[in-house]
N, C-alpha and C positions, 0 to 999 in steps of 0.2 A: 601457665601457658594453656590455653584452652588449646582442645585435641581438636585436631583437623578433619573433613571427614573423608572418606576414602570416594575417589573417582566414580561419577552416577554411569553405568554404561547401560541404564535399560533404555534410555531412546536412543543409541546406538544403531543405526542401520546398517546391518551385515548387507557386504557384497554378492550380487546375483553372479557376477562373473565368477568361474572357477580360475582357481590360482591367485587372484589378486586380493591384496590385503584390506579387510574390512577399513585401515586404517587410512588407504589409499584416497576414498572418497570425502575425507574430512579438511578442514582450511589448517595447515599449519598454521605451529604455534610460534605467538611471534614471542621470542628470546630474547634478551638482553645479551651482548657480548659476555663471553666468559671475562673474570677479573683478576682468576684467584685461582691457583693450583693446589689441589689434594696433595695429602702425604704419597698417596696413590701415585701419582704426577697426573690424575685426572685433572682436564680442566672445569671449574665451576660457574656455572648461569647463577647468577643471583636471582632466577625469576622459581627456578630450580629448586634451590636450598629454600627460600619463603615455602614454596608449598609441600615439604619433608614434613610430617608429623614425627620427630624423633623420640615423642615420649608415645610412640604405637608400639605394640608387646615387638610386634615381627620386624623393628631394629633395631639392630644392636649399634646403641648411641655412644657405646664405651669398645668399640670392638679392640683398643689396646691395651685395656685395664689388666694390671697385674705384670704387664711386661716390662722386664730392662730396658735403661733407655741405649744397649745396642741393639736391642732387636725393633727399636723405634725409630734408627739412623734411617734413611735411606743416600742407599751407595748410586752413585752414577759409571757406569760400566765409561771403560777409556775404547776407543773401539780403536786406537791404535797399538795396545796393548796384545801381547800373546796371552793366554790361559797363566800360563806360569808365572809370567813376568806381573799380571793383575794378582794373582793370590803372594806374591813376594812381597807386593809394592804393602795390600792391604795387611801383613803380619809386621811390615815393617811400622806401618802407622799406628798398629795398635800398641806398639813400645815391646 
């Protein structure tokens, strides 16, 4: 995989106005609809994930390396559930 390179911001033109974000004066970025949801339950832009350099030191491309795969489940919260009745329901699912 060739490494990506990190965002140019020296022709960046910061805002003369106070308070408002330097980021304000730029064209938004046109995105493709999300397609695909993270373990996170983030949603994901495939225009997004293409420009991730994953093999850069400052990510971590393995962030669940080493973990049981219960600490890799993810739970969905029952919102009609009380506190009690959600931790009964999940000790009874674990056998």
């Amino acid at each position: 995989m060739t490494a990506k390179k990190s965002v140019d911001t020296t022709n960046v033109k910061l805002s003369d106005v106070p308070g408002v974000a330097d980021t304000k004066l730029m064209q938004p970025d046109d995105l493709a609809p999300a397609t695909e949801v993270a373990a996170s339950g983030a949603m994901i832009e495939p225009t997004i994930v293409e420009r991730i350099d994953t093999s850069h030191p400052a990510v971590d491309n393995e962030p669940r390396k080493g973990q049981p795969v219960i600490a890799n489940r993810i739970d969905f919260n029952d919102p009609g559930l009380d506190a009690a009745d959600a931790v009964a329901e999940n000790l009874k699912a674990q056998g």
